[in-house]
C-alpha positions in Angstrom: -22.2 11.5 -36.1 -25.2 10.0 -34.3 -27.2 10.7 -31.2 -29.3 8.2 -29.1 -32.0 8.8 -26.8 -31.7 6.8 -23.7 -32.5 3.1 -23.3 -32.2 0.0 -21.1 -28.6 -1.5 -21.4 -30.2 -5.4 -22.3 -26.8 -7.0 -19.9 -27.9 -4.6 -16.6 -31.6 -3.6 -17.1 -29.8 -0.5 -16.1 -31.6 3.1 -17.5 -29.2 5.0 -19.2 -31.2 8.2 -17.2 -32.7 11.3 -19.1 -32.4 13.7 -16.5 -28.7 15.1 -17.6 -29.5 15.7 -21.6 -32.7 16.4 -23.6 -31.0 17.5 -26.9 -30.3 15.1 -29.3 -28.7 15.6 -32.9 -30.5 14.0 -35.3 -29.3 16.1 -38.5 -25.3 16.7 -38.3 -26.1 19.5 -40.6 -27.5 21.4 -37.4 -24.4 20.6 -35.4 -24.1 24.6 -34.8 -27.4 25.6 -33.7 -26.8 25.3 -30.3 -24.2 25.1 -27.9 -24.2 22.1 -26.4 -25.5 18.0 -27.8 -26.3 15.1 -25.0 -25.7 11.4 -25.4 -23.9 11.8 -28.3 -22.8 8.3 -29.6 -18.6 7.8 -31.0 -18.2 6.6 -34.5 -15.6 3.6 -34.4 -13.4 6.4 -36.5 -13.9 8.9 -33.6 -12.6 6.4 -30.9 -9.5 5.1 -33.2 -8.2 8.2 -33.6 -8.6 9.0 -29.7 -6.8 6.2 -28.8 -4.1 7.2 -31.6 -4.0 10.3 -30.2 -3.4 9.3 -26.7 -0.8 6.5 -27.6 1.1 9.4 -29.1 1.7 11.2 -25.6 2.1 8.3 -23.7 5.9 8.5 -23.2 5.9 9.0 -19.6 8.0 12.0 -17.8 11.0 11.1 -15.9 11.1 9.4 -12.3 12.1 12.4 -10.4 9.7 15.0 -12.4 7.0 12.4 -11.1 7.9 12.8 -7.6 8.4 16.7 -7.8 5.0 17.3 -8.3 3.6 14.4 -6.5 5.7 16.1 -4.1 4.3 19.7 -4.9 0.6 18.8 -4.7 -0.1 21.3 -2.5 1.0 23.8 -2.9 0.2 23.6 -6.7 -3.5 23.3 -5.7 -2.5 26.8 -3.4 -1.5 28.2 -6.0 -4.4 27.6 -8.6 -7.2 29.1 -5.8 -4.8 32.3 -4.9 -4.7 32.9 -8.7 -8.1 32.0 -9.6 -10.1 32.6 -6.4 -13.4 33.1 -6.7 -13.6 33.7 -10.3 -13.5 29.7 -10.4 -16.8 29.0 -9.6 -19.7 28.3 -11.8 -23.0 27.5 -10.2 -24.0 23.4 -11.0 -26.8 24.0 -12.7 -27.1 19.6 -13.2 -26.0 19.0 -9.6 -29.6 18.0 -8.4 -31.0 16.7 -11.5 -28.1 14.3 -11.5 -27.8 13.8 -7.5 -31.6 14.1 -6.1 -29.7 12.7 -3.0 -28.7 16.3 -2.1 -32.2 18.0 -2.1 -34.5 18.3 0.5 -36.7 15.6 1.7 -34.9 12.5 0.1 -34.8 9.2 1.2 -31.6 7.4 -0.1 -33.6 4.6 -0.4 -36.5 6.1 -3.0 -37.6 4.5 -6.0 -35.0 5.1 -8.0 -32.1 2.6 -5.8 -32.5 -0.8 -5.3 -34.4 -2.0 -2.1 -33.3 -4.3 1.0 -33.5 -7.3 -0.3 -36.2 -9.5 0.7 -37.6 -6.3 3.1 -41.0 -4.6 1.9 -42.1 -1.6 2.4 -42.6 -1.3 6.4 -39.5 -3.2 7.0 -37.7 -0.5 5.3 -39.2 2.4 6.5 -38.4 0.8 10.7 -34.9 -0.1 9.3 -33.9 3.2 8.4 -36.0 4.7 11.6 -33.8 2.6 13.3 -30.3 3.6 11.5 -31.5 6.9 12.1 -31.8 6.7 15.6 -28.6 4.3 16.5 -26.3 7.1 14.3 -28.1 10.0 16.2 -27.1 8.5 19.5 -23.9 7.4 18.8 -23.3 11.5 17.2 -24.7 12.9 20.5 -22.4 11.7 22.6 -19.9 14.0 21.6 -22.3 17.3 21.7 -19.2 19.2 20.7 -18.6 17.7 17.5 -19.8 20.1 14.4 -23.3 18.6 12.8 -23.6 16.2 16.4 -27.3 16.3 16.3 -27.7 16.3 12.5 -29.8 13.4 11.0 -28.8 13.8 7.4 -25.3 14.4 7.0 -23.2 15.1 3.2 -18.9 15.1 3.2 -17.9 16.7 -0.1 -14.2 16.1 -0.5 -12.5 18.0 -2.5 -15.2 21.3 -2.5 -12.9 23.8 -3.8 -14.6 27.3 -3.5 -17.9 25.7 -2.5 -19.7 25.2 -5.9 -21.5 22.6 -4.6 -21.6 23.1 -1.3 -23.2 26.3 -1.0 -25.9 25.1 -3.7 -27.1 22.4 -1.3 -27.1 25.0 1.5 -29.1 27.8 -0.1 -31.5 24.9 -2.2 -31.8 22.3 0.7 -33.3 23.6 4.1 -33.6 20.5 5.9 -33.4 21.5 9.7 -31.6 18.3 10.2 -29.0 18.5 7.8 -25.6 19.4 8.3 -22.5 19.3 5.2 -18.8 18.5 5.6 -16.5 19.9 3.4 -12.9 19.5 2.7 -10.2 19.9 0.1 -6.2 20.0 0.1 -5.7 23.4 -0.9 -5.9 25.8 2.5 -6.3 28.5 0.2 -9.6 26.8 -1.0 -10.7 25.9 2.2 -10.2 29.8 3.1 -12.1 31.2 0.6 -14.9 28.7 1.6 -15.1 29.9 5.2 -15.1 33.8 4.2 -17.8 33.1 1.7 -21.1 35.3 2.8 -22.7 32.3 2.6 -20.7 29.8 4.6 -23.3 28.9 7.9 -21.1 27.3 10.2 -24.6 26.2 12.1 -25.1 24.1 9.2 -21.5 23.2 7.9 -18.0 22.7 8.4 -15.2 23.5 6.2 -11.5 22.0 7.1 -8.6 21.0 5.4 -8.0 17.5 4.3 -5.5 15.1 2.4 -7.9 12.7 0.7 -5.1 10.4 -0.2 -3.6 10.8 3.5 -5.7 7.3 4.5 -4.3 7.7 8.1 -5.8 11.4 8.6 -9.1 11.7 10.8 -12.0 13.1 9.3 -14.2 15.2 11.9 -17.1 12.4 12.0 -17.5 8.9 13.1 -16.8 6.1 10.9 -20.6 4.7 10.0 -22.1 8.0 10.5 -22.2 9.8 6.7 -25.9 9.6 4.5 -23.9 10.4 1.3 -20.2 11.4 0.1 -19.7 13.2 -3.0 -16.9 13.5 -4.8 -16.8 15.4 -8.1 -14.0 16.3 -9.9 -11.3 15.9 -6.9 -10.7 11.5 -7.5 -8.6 12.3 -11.1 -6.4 14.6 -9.0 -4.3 12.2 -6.9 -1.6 9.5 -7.9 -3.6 6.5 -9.2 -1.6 4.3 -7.0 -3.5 6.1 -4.0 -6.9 5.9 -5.1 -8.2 2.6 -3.8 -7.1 3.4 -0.6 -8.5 6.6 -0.4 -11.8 5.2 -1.5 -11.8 2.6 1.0 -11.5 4.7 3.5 -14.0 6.5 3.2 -16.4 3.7 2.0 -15.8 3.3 6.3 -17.4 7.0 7.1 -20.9 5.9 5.1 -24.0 4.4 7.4 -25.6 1.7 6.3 -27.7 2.7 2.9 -25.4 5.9 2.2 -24.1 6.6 -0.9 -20.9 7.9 -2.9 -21.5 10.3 -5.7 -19.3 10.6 -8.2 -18.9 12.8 -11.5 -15.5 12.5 -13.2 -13.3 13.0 -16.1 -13.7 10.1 -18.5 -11.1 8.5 -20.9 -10.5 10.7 -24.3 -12.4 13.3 -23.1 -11.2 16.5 -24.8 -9.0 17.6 -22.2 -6.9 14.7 -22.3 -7.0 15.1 -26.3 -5.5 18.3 -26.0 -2.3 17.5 -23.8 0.8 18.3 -25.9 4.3 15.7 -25.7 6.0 16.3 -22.2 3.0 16.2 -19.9 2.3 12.5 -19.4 2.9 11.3 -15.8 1.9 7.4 -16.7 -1.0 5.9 -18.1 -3.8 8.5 -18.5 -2.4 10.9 -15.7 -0.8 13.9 -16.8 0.6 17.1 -15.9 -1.1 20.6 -16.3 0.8 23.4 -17.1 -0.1 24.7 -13.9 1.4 21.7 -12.2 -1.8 20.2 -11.0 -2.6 16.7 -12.2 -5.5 14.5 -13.5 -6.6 10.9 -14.6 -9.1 10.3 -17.0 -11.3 7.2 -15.8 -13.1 4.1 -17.5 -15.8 3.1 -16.1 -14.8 -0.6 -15.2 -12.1 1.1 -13.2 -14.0 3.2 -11.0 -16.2 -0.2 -10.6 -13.6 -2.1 -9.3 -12.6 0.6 -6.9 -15.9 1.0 -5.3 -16.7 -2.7 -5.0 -13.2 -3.5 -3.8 -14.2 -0.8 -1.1 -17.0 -3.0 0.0 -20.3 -0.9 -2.2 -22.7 -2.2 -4.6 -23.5 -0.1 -7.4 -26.5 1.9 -7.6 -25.3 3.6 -11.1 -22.2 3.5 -13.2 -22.8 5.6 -16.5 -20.3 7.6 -19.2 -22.0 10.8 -20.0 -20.4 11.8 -23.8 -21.6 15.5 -24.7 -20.8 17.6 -28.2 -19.8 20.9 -27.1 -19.5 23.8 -29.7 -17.6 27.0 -30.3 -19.9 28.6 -32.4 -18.1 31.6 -33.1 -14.8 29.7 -33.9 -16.9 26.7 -35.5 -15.8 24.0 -33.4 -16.7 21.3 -32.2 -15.4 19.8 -28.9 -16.2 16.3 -26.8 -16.6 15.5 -24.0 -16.2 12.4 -21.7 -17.6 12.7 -18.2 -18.0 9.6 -16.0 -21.0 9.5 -13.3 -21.0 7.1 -10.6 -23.4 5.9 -7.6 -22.5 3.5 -5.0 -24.0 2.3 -1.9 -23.2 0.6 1.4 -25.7 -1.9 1.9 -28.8 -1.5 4.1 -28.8 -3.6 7.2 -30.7 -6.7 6.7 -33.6 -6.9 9.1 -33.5 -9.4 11.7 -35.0 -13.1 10.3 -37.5 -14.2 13.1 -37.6 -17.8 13.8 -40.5 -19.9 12.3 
């Protein structure tokens, strides 16, 4: 077992970033001295037997089971947040470390994402002035809409019980910003709204099919600074994803971002499915009849640049986890994605 700090991948000049881990295991022998090891590197044994494992359960379940709970969805997902409520959620400790694009004060287009090409620095500060201003007047025509006269606006789809969304509220207290949130589960969405926390003068919580790509969202295409979508992509049918994606690729302004944080092929989870729950190919079946996908990271690549983005980052984040009681050790596979819409290109003026 090996552990490598991060480093420039010599193909991208892309940083594998620090900010997620900052303990390495250097000396297997202290595998149990803490609860948790970042970056850690597969042997070639490791990955073989993975893949073994997966191949095992990969006999798919019948046609009509497939469409029972593709059929089900919901009310699966109803289900899950009347029986777990709010005992589900866990504050995201890594959420701003890992997505600086939700705290307060930040420019999408900081140091750390690529700039408008050929633009320098005053270029790009009018350009976005300028964004700003178009999206705030297209926004105020309809003074009703929730978030009309926002200037920095975040959709999370898929929020469950708010773990994220009510740690941008209470850390990020930005006068001008204003966060959607959705999910498919009304019971979710309910628990949201009743929260102490929930500000409806600074958010708005509603119900939403993700993979419904004909459904209205509550904005104007063009109009969103960032999406975020964290654990909610592996739930629908792969064969719905692109779509899903693309549309709401269309919701982003120039500049804005998806955010993505994801379950990542042979994580543990997927490991640990028994014979009987495999839907297809990396989809499965939970016992509680909700479903999940484990990603690579050239899929979720294609996905986002078939939706029209550029990639800002694209990175697997593999972490030892350990039962120290039990003695166990546990991996796993998390996939973290940033893509962009890209930035207007200023006007070329003649001569």
């Amino acid at each position: 077992l090996a552990a490598k700090l991060p480093e420039s991948d010599p193909a991208t000049g892309e940083v594998k970033r620090p900010q997620f881990g900052t303990r390495f295991l250097t000396d297997p022998r202290q595998v149990f001295q803490h609860n948790a090891w970042d970056n850690v590197e597969w042997t070639e044994e490791q990955e073989a037997s993975a893949k073994k494992k997966v191949l095992e359960n990969s006999q798919p379940l019948p046609t009509e089971k497939q469409e029972e709970y593709e059929g089900r969805a919901n009310e699966y997902w109803n289900d899950f947040y009347t029986i777990h409520e709010n005992r589900f959620f866990k504050d995201r400790h890594w959420l701003f470390t890992e997505f600086p694009e939700l705290a307060p004060q930040c420019s999408l287009n900081n140091d750390s994402h690529p700039q408008v090409s050929g633009a320098d620095d005053s270029q790009q500060d009018s350009l976005e002035r300028e964004q700003r201003i178009d999206v705030a007047a297209l926004s105020l025509t309809d003074d009703d809409a929730p978030g009309s006269s926002a200037t920095y606006r975040i959709l999370e789809v898929g929020c469950g019980v708010g773990n994220t969304v009510f740690p941008i509220l209470k850390t990020n207290n930005d006068p001008g910003l204003f966060v959607y949130c959705c999910d498919f589960s009304s019971t979710a969405v309910e628990l949201v709204k009743t929260n102490p926390e929930y500000d409806p003068g600074r958010c708005l919580a509603f119900v939403h099919d993700l993979s419904d790509v004909e459904a209205n969202y509550p904005v104007h295409d063009g109009t969103l600074d960032v999406i975020v979508l964290i654990f909610v992509l592996s739930a629908l049918h792969p064969d719905k994803m692109q779509a899903s994606i693309r549309r709401l690729a269309r919701l982003l302004k120039p500049g804005g971002v998806m955010l993505l944080r994801d379950y990542g092929r042979y994580d543990m989870a997927q490991l640990r499915f028994k014979k009987g729950r495999c839907l297809s190919e990396n989809f499965y079946v939970r016992g509680d009849g909700t479903r999940v996908y484990f990603f690579t990271q050239d899929e979720l690549h294609e996905m986002f640049t078939e939706a029209g983005l550029e990639k800002v980052q694209n990175l697997v984040d593999r972490r030892l986890q350990v039962n120290r009681g039990k003695q166990l050790t546990m991996y796993r596979v998390w996939i973290q994605c940033k893509y962009r819409k890209a930035p207007v290109q200023p006007a070329k003026t003649e001569g």
